[in-house]
Every structure is written in structure tokens, then in C-alpha cells.
C-alpha positions in Angstrom: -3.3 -25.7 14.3 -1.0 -27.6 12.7 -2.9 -29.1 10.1 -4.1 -25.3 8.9 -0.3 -24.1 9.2 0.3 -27.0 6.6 -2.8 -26.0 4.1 -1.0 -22.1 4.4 2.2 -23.7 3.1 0.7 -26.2 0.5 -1.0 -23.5 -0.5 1.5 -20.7 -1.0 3.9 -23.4 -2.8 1.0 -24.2 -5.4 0.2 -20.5 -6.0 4.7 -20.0 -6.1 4.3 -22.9 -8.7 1.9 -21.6 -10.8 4.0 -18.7 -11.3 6.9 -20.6 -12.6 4.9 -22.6 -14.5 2.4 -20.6 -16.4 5.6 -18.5 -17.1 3.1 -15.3 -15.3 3.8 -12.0 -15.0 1.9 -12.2 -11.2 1.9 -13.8 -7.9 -1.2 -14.0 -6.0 -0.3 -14.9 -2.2 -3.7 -12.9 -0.9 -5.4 -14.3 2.0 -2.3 -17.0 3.0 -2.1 -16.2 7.0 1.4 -15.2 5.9 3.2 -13.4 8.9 6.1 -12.3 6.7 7.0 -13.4 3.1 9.2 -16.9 2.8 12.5 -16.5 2.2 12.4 -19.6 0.0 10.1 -18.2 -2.4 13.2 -16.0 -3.6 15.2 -19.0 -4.6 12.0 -20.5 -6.5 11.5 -17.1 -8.5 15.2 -16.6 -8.9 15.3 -16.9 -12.7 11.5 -15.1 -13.4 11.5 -12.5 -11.2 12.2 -9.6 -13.9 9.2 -10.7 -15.1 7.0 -10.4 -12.4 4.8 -7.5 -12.8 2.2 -7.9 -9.9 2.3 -9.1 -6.3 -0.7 -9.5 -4.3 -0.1 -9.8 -0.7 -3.5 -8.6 0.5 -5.2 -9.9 4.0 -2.3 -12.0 5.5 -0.9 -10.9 8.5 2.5 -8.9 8.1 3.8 -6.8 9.7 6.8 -5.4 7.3 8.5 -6.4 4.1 12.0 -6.7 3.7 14.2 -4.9 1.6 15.2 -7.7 -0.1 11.9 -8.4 -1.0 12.0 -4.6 -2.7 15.4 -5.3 -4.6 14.3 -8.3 -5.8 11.0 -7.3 -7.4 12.2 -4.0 -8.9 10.4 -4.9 -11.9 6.5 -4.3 -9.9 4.0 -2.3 -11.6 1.5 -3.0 -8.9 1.8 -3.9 -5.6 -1.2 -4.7 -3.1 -0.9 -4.8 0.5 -3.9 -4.3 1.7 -5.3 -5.7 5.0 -2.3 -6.2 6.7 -0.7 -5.0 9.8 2.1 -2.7 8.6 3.6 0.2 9.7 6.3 1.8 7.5 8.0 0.7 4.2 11.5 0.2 4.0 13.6 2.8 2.2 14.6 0.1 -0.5 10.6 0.8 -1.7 12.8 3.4 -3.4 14.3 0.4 -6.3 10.8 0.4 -7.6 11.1 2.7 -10.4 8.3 1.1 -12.6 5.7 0.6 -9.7 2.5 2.5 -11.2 -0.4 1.7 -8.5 0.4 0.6 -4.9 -2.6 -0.2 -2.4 -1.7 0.5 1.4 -5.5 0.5 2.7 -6.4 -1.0 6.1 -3.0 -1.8 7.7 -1.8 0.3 10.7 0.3 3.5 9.3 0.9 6.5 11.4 3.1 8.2 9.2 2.8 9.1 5.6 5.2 6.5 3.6 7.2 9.6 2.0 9.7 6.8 0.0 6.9 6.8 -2.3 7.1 10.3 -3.4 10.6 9.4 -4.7 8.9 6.9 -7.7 8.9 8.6 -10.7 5.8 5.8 -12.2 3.8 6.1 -9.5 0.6 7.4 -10.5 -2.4 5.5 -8.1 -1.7 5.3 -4.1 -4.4 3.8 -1.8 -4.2 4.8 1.7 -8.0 4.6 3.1 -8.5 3.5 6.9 -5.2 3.8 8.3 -4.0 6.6 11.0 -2.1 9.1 9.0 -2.5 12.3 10.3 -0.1 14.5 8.3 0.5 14.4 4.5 3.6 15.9 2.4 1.6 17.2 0.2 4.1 19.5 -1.3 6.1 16.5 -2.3 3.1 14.3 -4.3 1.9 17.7 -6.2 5.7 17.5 -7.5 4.9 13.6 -8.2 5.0 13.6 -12.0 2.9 10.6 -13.0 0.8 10.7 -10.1 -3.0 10.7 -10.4 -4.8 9.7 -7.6 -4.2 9.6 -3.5 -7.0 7.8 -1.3 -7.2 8.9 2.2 -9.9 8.8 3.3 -10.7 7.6 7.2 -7.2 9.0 8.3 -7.5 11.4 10.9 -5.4 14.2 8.8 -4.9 17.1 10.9 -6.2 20.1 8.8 -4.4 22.2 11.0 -1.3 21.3 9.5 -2.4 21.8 5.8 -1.5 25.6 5.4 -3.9 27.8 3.5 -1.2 27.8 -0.1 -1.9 24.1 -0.3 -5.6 23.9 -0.4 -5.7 23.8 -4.0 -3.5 21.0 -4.2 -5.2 18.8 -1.5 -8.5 19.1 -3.0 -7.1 17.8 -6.7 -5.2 15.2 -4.7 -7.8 13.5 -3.2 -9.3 10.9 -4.6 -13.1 11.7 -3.5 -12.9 15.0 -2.2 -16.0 15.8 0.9 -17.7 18.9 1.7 -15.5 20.2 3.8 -16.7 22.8 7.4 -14.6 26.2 7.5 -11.6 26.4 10.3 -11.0 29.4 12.1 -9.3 31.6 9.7 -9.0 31.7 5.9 -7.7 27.8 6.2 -10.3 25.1 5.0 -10.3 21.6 6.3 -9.1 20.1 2.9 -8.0 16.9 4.5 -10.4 15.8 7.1 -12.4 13.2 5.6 -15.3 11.5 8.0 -14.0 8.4 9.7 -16.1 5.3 10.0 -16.1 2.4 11.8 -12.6 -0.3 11.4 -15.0 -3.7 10.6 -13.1 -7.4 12.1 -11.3 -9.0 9.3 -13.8 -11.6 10.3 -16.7 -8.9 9.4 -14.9 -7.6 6.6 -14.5 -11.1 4.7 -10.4 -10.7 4.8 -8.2 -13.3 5.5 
């Protein structure tokens, strides 16, 4: 146990290194067992971080990100969080005004992340296989650089999606299904097919 806890650190300081070194514009920490991101990583980054562009997170194991960690990165144009266990953002998501593409897919959501409607770059959002089941849909139609919304495998409750937004959920999605009537004149614009959650073991993730 402990030697693997050790490989996770070695690790995460050689990828941190790299970084600073190679003078990059991103920082690959995917697949690290990381339960939370290291504090000490801000002090490493201190003097580059306006120049990091992309953070890759995917397949650790957090459960949140800090504010800090939003403030401090305000320069992202991509973030990717996929495969991870979290819940909700915090409302600091709202500092990155140049984020473009953000993927969310496979962590444990409930709620829609609305912070995100407030970024004015954001044009790609990945939410596929999480348990969202209502959308503010109103509020990413008025998105102005967005372009694409994965949801698919959420259990979205049609039956909140009233009949003036149809239009707008069907150019939101990202792949759109053939979708069975409702009772009424209201068509069931959000309810994608679920299927199976696959191990991270199964999956390949870390």
C-alpha cells in the first residue's frame, strides 16, 4: 500500500515537473489515484499558471475541487474531469471566463452544474452517464458560444421539459434518439436510453 501511495506521488511530482520545465501550456495528472488535488502543486505552478491552458484530471478518485483550484487556473480552456466521483462544482467555476470545452462524464452528479451557464467561452460540455435528471435548458439556449451538451445515460425527466422547449432540447443535444410520444402534445426530448455503468476495472480507468 504504501509503496503504490509513493509511485502516485513520484508520479504526480514528475508529470508537475514536466510542466515547469517544458514551459507547457498543460498538466496531465489523469489516472494518479488522486483523492483531491495537492495543495503543493499550487506553490510549484505559482509563476506558470497563467499559462496553463489544459488540466487533465480524468479517472482519479475526487470527490470535489476547491475553489482555489478554480481562481488559480482562471486561464483553462479545457478542463477534463472525467471518471471521478464528483458531485457539484463550486461557485468559483464561475472565474473561468476562457474555459471552451469541459468534460464531466462518468462522475456522480444529480444536479445540473448551472455555474456553467454563467461562462461566456464555453462552447462543448460533456455530461454522459451521470444522474442528472433535470436540465435548465432555458439557460444553455441563452449560452452564446455554446455548441454542444452530451447527456446522454442521465435519467432526464421529460416530464419536466415543457412543450416551448422541445425545439431547443433537440438542437442541444449532442446525438439526439428517436424519441416515443408522452401523453399530450409534449415529446420526450430528453430521455436518452440508459446503459449499463461498467467497473473502472472493466472500463480501463484508473
Amino acid at each position: 500500500m504504501l509503496r503504490k501511495m509513493g509511485e502516485a506521488v513520484a508520479r504526480v511530482a514528475r508529470k508537475v515537473n514536466e510542466t515547469v520545465e517544458s514551459d507547457s501550456d498543460t498538466l496531465d495528472l489523469a489516472e494518479c489515484k488522486l483523492v483531491s488535488f495537492p495543495i503543493g502543486i499550487y506553490k510549484v505552478l505559482r509563476n506558470v499558471t497563467d499559462q496553463i491552458h489544459l488540466i487533465t484530471l480524468a479517472n482519479n478518485e475526487l470527490k470535489s475541487l476547491t475553489s482555489k483550484f478554480m481562481t488559480t487556473f482562471c486561464q483553462l480552456q479545457e478542463l477534463h474531469l472525467e471518471g471521478n466521483f464528483l458531485h457539484r462544482l463550486p461557485n468559483e467555476v464561475s472565474a473561468l471566463q476562457h474555459l471552451k470545452a469541459i468534460d464531466l462524464s462518468r462522475n456522480q452528479f444529480h444536479d445540473f452544474p448551472e455555474q456553467l451557464t454563467t461562462l461566456p467561452a464555453l462552447e462543448t460540455i460533456n455530461l454522459e452517464e451521470n444522474e442528472i435528471v433535470d436540465v435548465p435548458v432555458e439557460k444553455l439556449a441563452a449560452m452564446p458560444a455554446l455548441r454542444s451538451i452530451n447527456l446522454r445515460f442521465n435519467p432526464l425527466n421529460a416530464e419536466m421539459v415543457g412543450v416551448t422547449c422541445l425545439k431547443t432540447c433537440r438542437e442541444l443535444l449532442a446525438e439526439p434518439t428517436q424519441m416515443p410520444r408522452l401523453p399530450g402534445s409534449c415529446s420526450r426530448a430528453l430521455d436518452a436510453p440508459r446503459r449499463p455503468r461498467t467497473s473502472r476495472t472493466e472500463s480501463g480507468g484508473g
